[in-house]
N, C-alpha and C positions, 0 to 999 in steps of 0.2 A: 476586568474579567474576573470572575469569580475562580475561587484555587480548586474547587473541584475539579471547572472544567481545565486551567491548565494541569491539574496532576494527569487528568486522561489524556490531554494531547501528549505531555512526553512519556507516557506510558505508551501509550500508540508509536512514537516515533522510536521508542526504541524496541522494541517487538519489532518493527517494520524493518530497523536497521542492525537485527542482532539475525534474522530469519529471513530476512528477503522476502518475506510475505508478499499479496498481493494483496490491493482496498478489501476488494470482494473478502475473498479470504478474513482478512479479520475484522471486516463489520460483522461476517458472519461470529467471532469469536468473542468481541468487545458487547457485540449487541448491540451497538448504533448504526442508522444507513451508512452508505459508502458516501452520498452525497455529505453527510458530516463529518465523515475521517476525511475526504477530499477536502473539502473546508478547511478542516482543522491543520492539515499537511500544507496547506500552500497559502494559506493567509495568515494565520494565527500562530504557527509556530516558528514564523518567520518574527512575527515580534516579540516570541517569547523567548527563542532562546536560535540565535544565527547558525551556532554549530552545528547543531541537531538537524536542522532544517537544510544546510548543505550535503549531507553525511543522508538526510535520508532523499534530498532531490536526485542524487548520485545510482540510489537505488532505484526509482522512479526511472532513471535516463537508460538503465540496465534492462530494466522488463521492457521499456521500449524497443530497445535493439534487438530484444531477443520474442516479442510476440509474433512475427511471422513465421519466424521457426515453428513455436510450441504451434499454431494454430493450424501448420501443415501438420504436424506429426497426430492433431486428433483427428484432423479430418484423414489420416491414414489408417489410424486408428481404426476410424468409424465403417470406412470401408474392406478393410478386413474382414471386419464382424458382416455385412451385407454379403459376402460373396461365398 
């Protein structure tokens, strides 16, 4: 793998695990799609460096647990604003 693209992955993986960020979120910030931050989070930073990649699956397992919430609270949001 060329060191540019792993300088990006563990630039990406530590953004993700210093903020909690979201893919979207910082595709939008890095400038690459989210299908290659995804990529890069769950294949490649696993053989680049194991720590990093536990520390940000961790985060990954967190917006999980916690998307049903957030996705109630815009659609409460949303309808607020409608009424």
């Amino acid at each position: 793998m060329k060191e540019y693209i792993e300088k990006r992955i563990i630039e990406e993986a530590n953004i993700i695990i210093n903020t909690k960020i979201t893919i979207r979120d910082l595709s939008k910030i890095i400038g690459v799609s989210k299908s290659t931050i995804h990529n890069d989070m769950q294949n490649r930073l696993k053989c680049i460096n194991k720590e990093l990649y536990d520390k940000v699956q961790s985060v990954f397992l967190d917006h999980i647990r916690t998307r049903h919430y957030l996705g109630g609270l815009s659609t409460q949001k949303k309808y607020k604003k409608v009424i």
